[in-house]
LOSE-759227 format. One record per residue (C-alpha): residue number from 1; x, y, z. Coordinates in nm, 2 decimals, decimal comma. Example, Ala and Ser with C-alpha at 12.3 -4.5 7.8 and 13.67 -1.06 7.14 Angstrom:
<nodes>
NODE    i       X       Y       Z
NODE    1    1,23   -0,45    0,78
NODE    2    1,37   -0,11    0,71
</nodes>
This chain:
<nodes>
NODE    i       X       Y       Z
NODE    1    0,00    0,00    0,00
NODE    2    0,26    0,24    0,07
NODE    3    0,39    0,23   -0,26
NODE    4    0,09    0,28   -0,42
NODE    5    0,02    0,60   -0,18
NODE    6    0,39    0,70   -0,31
NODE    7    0,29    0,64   -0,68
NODE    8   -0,03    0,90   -0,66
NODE    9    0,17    1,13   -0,47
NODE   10    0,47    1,10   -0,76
NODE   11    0,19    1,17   -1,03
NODE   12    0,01    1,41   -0,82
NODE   13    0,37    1,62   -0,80
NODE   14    0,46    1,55   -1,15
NODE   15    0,10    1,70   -1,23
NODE   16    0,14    2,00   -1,07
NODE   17    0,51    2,08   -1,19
NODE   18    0,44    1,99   -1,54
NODE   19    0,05    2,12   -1,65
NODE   20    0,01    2,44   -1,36
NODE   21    0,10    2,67   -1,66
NODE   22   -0,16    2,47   -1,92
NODE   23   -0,48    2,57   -1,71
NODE   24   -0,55    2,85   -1,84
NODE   25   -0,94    3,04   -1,87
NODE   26   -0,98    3,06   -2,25
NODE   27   -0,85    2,76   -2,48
NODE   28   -0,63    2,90   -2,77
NODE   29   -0,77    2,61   -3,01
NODE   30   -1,09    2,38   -2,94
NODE   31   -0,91    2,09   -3,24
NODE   32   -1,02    1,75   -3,25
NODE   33   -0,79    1,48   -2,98
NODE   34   -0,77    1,16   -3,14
NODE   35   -0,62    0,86   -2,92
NODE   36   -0,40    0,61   -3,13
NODE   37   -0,35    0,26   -2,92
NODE   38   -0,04    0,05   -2,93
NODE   39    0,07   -0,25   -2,99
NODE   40   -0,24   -0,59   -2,90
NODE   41   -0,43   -0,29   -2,85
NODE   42   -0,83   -0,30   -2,89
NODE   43   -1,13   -0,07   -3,00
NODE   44   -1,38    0,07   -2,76
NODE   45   -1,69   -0,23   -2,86
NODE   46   -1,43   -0,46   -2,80
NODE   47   -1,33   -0,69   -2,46
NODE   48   -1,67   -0,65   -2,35
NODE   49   -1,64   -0,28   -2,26
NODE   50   -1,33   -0,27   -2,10
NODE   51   -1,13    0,03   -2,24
NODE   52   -0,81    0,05   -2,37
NODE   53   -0,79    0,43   -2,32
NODE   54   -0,89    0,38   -1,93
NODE   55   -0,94    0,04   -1,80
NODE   56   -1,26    0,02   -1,62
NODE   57   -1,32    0,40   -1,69
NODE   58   -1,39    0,53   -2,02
NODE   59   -1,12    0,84   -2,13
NODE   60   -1,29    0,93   -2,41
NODE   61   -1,61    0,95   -2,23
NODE   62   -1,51    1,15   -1,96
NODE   63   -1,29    1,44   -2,17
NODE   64   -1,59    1,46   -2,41
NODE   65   -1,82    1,56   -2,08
NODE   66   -1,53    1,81   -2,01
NODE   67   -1,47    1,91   -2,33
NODE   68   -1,83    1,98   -2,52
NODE   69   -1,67    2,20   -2,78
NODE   70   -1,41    1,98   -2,88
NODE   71   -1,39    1,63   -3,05
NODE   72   -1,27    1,39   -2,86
NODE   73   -1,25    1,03   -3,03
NODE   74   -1,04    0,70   -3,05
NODE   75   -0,91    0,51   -3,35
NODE   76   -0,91    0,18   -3,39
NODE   77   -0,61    0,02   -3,60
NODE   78   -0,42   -0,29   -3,67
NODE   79   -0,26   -0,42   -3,36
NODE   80    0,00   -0,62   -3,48
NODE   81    0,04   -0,40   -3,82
NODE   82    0,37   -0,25   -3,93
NODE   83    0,33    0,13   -3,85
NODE   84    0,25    0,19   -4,21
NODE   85   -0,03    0,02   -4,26
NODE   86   -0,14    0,16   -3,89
NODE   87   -0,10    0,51   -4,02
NODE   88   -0,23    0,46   -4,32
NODE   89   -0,50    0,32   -4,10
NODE   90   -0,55    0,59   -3,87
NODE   91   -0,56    0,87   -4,20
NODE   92   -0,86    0,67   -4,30
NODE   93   -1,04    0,61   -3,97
NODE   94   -1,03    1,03   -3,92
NODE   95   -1,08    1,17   -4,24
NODE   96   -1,33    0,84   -4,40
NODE   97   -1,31    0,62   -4,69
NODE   98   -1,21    0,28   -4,75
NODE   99   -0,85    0,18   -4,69
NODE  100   -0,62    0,22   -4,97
NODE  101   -0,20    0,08   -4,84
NODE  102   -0,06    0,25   -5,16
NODE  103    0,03    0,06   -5,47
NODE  104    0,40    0,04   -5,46
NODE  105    0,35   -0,07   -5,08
NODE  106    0,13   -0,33   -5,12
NODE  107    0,31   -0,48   -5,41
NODE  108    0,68   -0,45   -5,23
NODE  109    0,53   -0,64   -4,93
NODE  110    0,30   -0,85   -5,12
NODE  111   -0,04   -0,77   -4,90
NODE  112   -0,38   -0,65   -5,05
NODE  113   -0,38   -0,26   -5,14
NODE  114   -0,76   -0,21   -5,04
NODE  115   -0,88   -0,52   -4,84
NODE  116   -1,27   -0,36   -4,98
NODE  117   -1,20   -0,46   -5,35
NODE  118   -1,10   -0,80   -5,22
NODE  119   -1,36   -0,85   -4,89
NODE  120   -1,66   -0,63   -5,03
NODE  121   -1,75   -0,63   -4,64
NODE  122   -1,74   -0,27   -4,53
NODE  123   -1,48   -0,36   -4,28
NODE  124   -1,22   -0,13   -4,37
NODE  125   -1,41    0,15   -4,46
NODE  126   -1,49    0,45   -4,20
NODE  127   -1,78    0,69   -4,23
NODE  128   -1,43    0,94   -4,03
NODE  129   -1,41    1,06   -3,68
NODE  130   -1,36    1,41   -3,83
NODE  131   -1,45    1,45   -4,19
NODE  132   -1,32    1,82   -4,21
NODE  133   -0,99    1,73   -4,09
NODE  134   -0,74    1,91   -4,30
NODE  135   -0,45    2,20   -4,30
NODE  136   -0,74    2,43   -4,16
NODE  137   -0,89    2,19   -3,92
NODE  138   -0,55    2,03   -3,73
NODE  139   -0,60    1,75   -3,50
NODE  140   -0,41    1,65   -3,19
NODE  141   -0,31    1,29   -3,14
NODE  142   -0,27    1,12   -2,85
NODE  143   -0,07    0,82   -2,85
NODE  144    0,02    0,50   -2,65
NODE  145    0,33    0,28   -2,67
NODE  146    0,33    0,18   -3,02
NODE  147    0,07    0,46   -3,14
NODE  148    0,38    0,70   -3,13
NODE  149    0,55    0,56   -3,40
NODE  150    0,24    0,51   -3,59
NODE  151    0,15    0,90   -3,54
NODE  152    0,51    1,03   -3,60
NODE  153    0,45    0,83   -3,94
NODE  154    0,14    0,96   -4,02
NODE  155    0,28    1,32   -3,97
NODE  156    0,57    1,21   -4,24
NODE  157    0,31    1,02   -4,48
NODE  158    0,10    1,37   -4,48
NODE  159    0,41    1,58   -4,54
NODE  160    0,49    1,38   -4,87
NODE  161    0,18    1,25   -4,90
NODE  162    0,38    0,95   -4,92
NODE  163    0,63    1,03   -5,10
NODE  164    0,91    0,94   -5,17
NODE  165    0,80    0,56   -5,08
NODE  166    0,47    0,59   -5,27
NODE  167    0,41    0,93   -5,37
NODE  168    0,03    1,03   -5,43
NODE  169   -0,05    0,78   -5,12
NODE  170   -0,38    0,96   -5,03
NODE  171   -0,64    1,15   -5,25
NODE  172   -0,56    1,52   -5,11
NODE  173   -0,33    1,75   -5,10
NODE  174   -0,20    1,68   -4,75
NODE  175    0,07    1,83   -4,51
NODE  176    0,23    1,86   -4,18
NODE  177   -0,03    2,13   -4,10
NODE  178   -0,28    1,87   -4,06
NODE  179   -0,17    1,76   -3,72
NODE  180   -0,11    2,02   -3,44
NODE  181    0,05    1,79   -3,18
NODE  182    0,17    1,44   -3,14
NODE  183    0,21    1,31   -2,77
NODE  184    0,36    0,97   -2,75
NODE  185    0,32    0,79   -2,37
NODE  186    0,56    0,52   -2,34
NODE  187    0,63    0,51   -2,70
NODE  188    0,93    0,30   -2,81
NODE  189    1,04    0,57   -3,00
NODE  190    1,41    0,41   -3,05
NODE  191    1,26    0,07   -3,05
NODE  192    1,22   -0,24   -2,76
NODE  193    1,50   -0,48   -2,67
NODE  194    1,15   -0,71   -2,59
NODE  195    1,15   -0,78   -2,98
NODE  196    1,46   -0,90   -2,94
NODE  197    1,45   -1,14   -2,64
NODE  198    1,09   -1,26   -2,76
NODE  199    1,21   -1,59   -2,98
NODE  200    0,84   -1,71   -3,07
NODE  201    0,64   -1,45   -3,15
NODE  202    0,34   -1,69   -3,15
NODE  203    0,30   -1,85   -2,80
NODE  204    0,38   -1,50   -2,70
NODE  205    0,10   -1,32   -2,90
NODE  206   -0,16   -1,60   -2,80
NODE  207   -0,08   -1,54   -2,44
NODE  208   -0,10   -1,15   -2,41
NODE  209   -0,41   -1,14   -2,65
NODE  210   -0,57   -1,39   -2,38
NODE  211   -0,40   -1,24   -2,06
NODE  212   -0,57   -0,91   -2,18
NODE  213   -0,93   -1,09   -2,24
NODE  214   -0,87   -1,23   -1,89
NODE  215   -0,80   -0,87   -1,72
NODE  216   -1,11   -0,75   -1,91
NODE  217   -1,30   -0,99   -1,70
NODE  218   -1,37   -1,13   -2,08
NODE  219   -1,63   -1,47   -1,99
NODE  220   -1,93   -1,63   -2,13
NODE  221   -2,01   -1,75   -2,48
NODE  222   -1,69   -1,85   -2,67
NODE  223   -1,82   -1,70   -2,99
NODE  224   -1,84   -1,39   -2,89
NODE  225   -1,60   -1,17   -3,07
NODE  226   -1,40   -0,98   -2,80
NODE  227   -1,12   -0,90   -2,95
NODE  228   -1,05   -0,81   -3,36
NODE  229   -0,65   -0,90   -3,49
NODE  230   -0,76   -0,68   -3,79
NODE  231   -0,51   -0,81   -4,07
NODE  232   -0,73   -0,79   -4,34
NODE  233   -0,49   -0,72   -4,57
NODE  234   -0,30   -1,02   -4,53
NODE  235   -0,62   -1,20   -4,63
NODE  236   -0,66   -1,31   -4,28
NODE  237   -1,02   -1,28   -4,20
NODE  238   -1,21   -1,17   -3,89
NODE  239   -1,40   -1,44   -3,62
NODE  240   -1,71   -1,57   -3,82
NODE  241   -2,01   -1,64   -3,60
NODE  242   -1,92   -2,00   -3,56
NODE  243   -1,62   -1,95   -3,47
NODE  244   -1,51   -1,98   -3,09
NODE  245   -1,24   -1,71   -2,98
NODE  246   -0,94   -1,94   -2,91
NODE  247   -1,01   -2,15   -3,28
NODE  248   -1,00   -1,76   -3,38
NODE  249   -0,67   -1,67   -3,23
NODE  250   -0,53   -2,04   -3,36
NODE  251   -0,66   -1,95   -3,72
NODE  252   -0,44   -1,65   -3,69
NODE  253   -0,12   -1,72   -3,50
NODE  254   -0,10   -2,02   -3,76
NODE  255   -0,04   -1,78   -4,06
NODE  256    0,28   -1,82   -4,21
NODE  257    0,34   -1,42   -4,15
NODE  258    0,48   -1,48   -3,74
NODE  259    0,78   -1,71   -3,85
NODE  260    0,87   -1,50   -4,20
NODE  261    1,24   -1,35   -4,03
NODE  262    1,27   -1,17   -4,38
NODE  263    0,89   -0,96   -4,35
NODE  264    0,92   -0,62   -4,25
NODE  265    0,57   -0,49   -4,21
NODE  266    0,46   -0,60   -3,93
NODE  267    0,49   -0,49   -3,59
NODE  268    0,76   -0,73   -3,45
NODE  269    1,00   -0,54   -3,68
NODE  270    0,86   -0,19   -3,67
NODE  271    0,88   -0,23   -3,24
NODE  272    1,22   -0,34   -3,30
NODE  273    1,55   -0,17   -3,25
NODE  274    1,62   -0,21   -3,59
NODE  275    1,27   -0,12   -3,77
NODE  276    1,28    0,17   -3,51
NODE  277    1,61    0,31   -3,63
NODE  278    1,51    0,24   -3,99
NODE  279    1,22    0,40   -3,98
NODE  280    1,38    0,71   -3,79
NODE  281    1,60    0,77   -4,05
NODE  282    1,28    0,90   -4,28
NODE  283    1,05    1,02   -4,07
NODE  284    1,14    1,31   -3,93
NODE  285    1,05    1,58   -3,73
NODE  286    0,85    1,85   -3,84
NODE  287    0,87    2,23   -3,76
NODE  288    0,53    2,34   -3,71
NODE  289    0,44    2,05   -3,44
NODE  290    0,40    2,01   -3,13
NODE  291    0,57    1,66   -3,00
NODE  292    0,52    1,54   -2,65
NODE  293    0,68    1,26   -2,50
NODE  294    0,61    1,10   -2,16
NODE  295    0,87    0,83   -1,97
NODE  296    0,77    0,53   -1,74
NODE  297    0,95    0,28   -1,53
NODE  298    0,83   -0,03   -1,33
NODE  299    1,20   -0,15   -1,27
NODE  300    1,42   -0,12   -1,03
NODE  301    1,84   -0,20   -1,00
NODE  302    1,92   -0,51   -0,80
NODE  303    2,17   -0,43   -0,54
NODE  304    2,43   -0,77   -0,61
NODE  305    2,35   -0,79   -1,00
NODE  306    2,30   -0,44   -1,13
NODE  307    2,01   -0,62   -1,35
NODE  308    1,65   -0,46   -1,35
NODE  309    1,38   -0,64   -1,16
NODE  310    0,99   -0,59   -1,19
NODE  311    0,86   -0,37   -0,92
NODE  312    0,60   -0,55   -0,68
NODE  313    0,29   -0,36   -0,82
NODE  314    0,37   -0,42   -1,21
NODE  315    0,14   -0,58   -1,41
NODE  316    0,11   -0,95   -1,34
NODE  317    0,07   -0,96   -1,71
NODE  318    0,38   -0,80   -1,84
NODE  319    0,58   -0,71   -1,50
NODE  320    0,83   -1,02   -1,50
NODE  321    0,94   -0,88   -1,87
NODE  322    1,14   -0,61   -1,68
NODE  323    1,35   -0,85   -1,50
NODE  324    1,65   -1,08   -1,64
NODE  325    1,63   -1,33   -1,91
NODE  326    1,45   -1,04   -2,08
NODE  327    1,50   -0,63   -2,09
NODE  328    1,64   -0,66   -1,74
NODE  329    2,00   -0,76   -1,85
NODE  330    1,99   -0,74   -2,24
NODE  331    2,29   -0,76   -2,41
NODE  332    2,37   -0,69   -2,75
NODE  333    2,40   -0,93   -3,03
NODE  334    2,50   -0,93   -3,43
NODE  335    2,15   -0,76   -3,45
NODE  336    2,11   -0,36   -3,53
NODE  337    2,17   -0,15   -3,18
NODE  338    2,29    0,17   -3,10
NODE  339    2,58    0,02   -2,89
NODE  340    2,81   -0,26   -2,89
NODE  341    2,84   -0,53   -2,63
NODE  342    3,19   -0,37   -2,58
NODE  343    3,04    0,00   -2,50
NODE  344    2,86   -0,06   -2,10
NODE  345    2,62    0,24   -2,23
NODE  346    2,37   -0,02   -2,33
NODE  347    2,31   -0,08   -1,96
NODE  348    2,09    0,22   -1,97
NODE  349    1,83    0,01   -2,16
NODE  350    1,77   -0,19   -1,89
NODE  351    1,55   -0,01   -1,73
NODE  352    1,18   -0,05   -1,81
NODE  353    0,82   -0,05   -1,76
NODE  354    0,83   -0,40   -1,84
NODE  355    0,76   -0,36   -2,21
NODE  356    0,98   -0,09   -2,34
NODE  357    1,34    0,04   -2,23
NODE  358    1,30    0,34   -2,05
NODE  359    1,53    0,57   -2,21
NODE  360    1,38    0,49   -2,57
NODE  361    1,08    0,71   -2,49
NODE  362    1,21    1,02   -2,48
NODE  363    1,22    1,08   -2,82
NODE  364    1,36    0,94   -3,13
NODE  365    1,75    0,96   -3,12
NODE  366    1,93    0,70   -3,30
NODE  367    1,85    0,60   -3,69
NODE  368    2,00    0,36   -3,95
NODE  369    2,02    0,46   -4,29
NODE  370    2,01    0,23   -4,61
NODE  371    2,33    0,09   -4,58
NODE  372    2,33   -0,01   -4,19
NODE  373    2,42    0,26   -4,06
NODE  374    2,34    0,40   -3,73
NODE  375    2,40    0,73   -3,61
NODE  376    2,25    0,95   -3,35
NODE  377    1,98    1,14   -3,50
NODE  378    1,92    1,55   -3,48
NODE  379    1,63    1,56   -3,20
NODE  380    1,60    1,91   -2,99
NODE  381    1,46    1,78   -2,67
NODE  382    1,33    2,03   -2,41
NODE  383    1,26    1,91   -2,08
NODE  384    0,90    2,09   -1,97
NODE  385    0,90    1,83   -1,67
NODE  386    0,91    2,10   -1,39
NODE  387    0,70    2,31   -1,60
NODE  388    0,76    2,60   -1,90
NODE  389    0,61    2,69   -2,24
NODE  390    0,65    2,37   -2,51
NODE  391    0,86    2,43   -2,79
NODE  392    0,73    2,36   -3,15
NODE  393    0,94    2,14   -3,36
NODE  394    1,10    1,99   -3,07
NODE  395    1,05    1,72   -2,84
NODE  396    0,91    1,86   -2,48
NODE  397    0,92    1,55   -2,22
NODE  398    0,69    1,57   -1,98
NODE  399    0,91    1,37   -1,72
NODE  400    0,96    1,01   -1,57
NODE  401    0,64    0,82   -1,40
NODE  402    0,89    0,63   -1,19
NODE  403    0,69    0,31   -1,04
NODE  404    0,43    0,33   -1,31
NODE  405    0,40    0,02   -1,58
NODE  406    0,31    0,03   -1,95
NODE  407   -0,07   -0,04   -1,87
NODE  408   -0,10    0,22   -1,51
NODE  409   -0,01    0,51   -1,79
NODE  410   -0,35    0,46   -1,99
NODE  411   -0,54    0,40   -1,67
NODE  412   -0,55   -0,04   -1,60
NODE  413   -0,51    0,12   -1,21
NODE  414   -0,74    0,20   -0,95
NODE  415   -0,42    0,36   -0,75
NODE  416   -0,42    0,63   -0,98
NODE  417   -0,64    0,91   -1,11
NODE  418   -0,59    0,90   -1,50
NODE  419   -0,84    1,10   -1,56
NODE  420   -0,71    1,42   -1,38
NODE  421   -0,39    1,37   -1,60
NODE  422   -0,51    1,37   -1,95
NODE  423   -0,73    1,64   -1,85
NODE  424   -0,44    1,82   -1,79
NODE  425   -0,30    1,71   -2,08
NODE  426   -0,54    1,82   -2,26
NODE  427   -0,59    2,19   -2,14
NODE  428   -0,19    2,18   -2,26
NODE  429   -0,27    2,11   -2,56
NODE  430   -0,59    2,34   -2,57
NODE  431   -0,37    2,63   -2,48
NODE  432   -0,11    2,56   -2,78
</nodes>
């Protein structure tokens, strides 16, 4: 109990230091906040009501009460999609229309380029959370974990409008100006040693798909469709109606895609060290947004080993992933990684909250260009953890959440009043 008193009074403190200059009387913009999940994440009619963006409270719910002026929504995109086809996803699910990959992406990774032509089901096409969204009506996204990347991406895909990848990617003439702000929580902006240490990707999957149903509380009949892999356009359909959940997550994990060591869009390589750098080495950073970037850690140094260990309150689910044999003492291999086994920096990656390295998300800082390179990428960080006015173009990090995991951050706590802190957030963002 104790530490959990000494987690709200950590948040309660970092609250105070970092949003008392945000609340302000009149908002200076009322734009749309759009919440991007990570990685096994779900939609809000999946898991039987349980949210993703709040546990067994709704976010979205309760900042649209707050907010009546101002959009408030969450997308819903592929959870175990490379960050392209998650952005790509997202563009869709905001402005409307049926999903369309890109022709040169699609045929380079050999998927479907609009899963519609193919399913005629309706499934991946969106009626849009904001149909007006465009340079004059900027949206602010909100992002978790692996909805970072996929955001920063989508900034990039709208500057180019896909170019130089697959120029003419969307119907409009798109820019940076679309988005306003992008706030990545726990995002593994440099990548996840995890990807590395996790061997199988299938028993692994199967597990934290069905260790999330079983925190949801998910019971009763087994047909029920509770959670949606959303792979479409791998041709791998959704749970039919006679289908029982586990014969649905079978069907899936049994795809070919999990064991191909040579695919690259996907999100075991895009969370990756490797697909992170490769991916920073494009996407960059763009002068007219804002980016946010918030830190947590569930770890904590043993005193004989100098290994991490899982705090005693981390998720049952995902707290033992902090600890050795995983992030808690990784050590480099022949794989891409910003430091040798030779240079002890990489000891500062194994601190966690229990799913990515702690110091990865800051903000993105190391790339790898086409020929294997890796170099440390030009990032202006400003720290606005103790308060101060948020820099555009730059990377303002709101602080460390020391003794909070990956899940406490987007409310799966009842130590912990997440709703007071994206209120907060938001009213920063308001006042940009």
């Amino acid at each position: 109990m104790r530490t959990r008193i000494r987690r709200f009074s950590l948040g309660a403190a970092l609250i105070c230091a970092s949003f008392g200059a945000a609340s302000i009387a009149q908002a200076a913009n009322s734009y749309p906040v759009i919440f991007v999940h990570g990685f096994a994440g779900f939609g809000p009619t999946e898991m039987l009501g349980y949210k993703y963006w709040g546990g067994l409270t709704d976010l979205q719910s309760q900042l649209q009460a707050k907010y009546t002026n101002q959009i408030v929504k969450t997308a819903v995109v592929g959870p175990f999609s490379s960050n392209w086809d998650r952005a790509v996803e997202l563009f869709y699910q905001i402005k409307g229309g049926c999903v369309d990959y890109g022709e040169m992406h699609a045929q380079t990774h050999g998927h479907l380029r609009q899963p519609e032509a193919y399913y005629h089901n309706g499934r991946t096409c969106y009626p849009g959370l904001y149909p007006a969204w465009d340079a004059s009506h900027p949206v602010h996204l909100v992002s978790h974990s692996m909805g970072g990347q996929t955001s920063r991406m989508l900034v990039q895909l709208l500057t180019g409008n896909g170019a130089p990848s697959d120029p003419g990617l969307f119907s409009y003439t798109t820019g940076s100006n679309w988005v306003k702000s992008v706030t990545t929580i726990s995002t593994p902006n440099d990548g996840t040693t995890l990807a590395y240490r996790v061997t199988d990707w299938v028993p692994f999957v199967q597990q934290l798909v069905t260790g999330i149903a079983g925190i949801a509380g998910v019971t009763g009949n087994p047909a029920t469709r509770i959670y949606d892999f959303k792979m479409d356009q791998w041709k791998i359909g959704p749970q039919t109606s006679s289908e029982g959940f586990t014969n649905y997550v079978n069907r899936v994990m049994n795809s070919p895609l999990w064991s191909n060591s040579q695919l690259k869009d996907i999100s075991t390589y895009s969370l990756s060290p490797a697909g992170a750098m490769e991916e920073n080495h494009w996407v960059k950073d763009q002068p007219n947004v804002y980016y946010f970037s918030v830190s947590t850690k569930s770890s904590t140094t043993g005193l004989i080993t100098g290994w991490q260990y899982p705090i005693a309150t981390a998720n049952p689910l995902l707290g033992i992933l902090a600890g050795p044999g995983w992030m808690g003492n990784f050590t480099p291999d022949s794989r891409p990684f910003p430091y040798s086994a030779s240079n002890p920096a990489y000891k500062q990656w194994w601190a966690s909250d229990a799913v990515v390295p702690t110091i990865s998300m800051k903000a993105p800082t190391w790339a790898m260009n086409e020929r294997g390179q890796i170099y440390p990428r030009p990032v202006i960080i400003k720290d606005i953890s103790g308060g101060g006015v948020p820099q555009v173009g730059a990377w303002n990090w709101k602080g460390l959440m020391d003794t909070w995991d990956h899940m406490d951050i987007i409310g799966w706590t009842l130590f912990w009043d997440s709703v007071g802190w994206y209120k907060k957030h938001v009213d920063q963002l308001r006042s940009l």
